[in-house]
C-alpha positions, 0 to 999 in steps of 0.5 A: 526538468528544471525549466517546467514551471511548477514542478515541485524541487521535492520531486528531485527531478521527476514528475511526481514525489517518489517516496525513496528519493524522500527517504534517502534525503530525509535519513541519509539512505535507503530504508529497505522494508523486510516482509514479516508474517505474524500470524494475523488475521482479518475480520473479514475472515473470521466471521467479525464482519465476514468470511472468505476475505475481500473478493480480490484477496489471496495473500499469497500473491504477495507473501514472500515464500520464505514467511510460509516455511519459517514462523519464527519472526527473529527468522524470517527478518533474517532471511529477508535481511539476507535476501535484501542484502543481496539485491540492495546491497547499498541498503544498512538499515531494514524496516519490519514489514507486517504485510500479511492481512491486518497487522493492528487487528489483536489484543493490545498485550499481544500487539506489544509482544509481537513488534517488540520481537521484531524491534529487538533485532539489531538492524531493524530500525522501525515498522510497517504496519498493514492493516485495515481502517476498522482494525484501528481502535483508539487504544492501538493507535495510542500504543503506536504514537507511544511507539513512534517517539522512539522509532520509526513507525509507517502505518499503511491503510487498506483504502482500496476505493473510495466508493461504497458501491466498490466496497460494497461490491468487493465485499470489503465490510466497511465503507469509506467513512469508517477510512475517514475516521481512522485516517484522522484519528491516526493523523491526530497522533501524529503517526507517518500515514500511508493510503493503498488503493486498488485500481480497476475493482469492479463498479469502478468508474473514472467518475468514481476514481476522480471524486475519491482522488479529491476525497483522498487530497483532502486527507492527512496522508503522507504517502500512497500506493497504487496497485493494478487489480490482478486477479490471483487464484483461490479468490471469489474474483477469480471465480466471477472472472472465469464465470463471466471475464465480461463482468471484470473488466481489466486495466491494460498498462497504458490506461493504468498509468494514466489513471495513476497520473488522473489520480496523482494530479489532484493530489497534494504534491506533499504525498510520497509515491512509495509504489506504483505496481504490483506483481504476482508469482506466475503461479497464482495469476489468473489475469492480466499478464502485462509481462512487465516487471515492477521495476519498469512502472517508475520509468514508464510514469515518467514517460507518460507524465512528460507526454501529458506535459503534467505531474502530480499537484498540477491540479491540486487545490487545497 
């Protein structure tokens, strides 16, 4: 790897910015994230801007079990902590992960109780928030550069796609100038920003996916994630899907990786990867069944990249 001219010494080896080898240079070990559900919800389900969420959304595709039998967060960051510690043993320091819906969307008194709750216990060392660009007013995102003065504070943006026909088509209820907006408003506090994107929603083209990569690589953020569409029970896709499968198309694994790397080689080499997949309980799947587990994505990236003879930034120009 060393002898491939122009392949960043950040990437530590690889052929892209892994965000845990970054995190392990920059804090000295790995920051394990500890799922927590607070109960929020979303404008897109209580009648603000919709009903029924997001065609693709069914937050239990991704909703460790233990948050649905315990509502108290103090326990559910035990028994994650618990869990995590089994699995990563070498991990000392947790993150509180809001993952479930939109985790900034609520009055402000109430935002301050519930992430105090979570940074009042012992091995928590920060958060991470998961929310959506139009649950980001100007006084939340003061709170949270307050915040992160003394803590680490990650704020990961549903961006989904950068198309408003997607967004439009996927009943998202913002378009992609309400990210914009939040993304800089957010950079401007100078808070760690996290982009999530979904590949594969339906009216996605390779056009579409490309001009929203040189949108994001002019954007302030610090890191990204990719995720594979999945279509997960108890969602209206699934509905459309068992209706007409024909009207949503569906990535194989090879062609998603190599939208993945079309993606990361406009994209500034300063972005961290912090995840390339996801899986959803057998249970709730509806389509595709890749059979593979998260854990291979890295391994098969690499093996792609080096088979392109590329790696993320190759094309990026600022």
């Amino acid at each position: 790897m060393a002898d491939v001219i122009g392949i960043p010494e950040a990437f530590s080896g690889r052929r892209y910015h892994a965000y845990n080898d970054w995190i392990k240079r920059t804090h000295g070990g790995r920051l394990q994230k500890v799922s927590v559900d607070a109960g929020f919800t979303c404008p897109n389900r209580d009648g603000s801007r919709g009903q029924g969420g997001c065609s693709f959304c069914n937050n239990e595709g991704f909703t460790p079990s233990y948050l649905r039998e315990q509502r108290q967060i103090t326990q559910q960051i035990d028994t994650g902590i618990e869990f995590m510690s089994r699995r990563y043993p070498e991990s000392k320091s947790f993150l509180a992960y809001f993952q479930a819906y939109s985790n900034t969307y609520g009055d402000l008194e109430h935002l301050r109780n519930i992430y105090a709750e979570a940074l009042a216990h012992p091995d928590i060392c920060g958060l991470v928030l998961g929310t959506r660009p139009d649950c980001l007013p100007d006084e939340v995102l003061d709170f949270l550069a307050e915040l992160a003065r003394d803590t680490l504070v990650e704020l990961e943006i549903g961006i989904e796609s950068c198309s408003d026909a997607v967004l439009a088509e996927c009943g998202r209820g913002h378009d992609f100038a309400c990210t914009r907006d939040a993304i800089a408003r957010a950079a401007q506090r100078g808070l760690f920003l996290t982009g999530h994107v979904l590949l594969g929603l339906p009216g996605e083209t390779q056009e579409s996916l490309m001009a929203g990569a040189r949108e994001l690589a002019g954007l302030p953020l610090d890191a990204m994630k990719f995720h594979q569409l999945q279509i997960i029970t108890h969602t209206r896709l699934a509905v459309q899907y068992k209706r007409d499968p024909a009207s949503v198309p569906l990535l194989d694994p090879v062609s998603y990786i190599d939208s993945v790397i079309d993606m990361l080689e406009v994209l500034p080499p300063s972005i961290k990867v912090q995840r390339l997949g996801s899986e959803v309980p057998p249970p709730l799947l509806v389509s595709p069944d890749w059979r593979m587990r998260l854990s291979l994505f890295p391994e098969r990236l690499e093996t792609r990249l080096a088979a392109r003879q590329t790696w993320q930034g190759r094309l990026y120009s600022a």
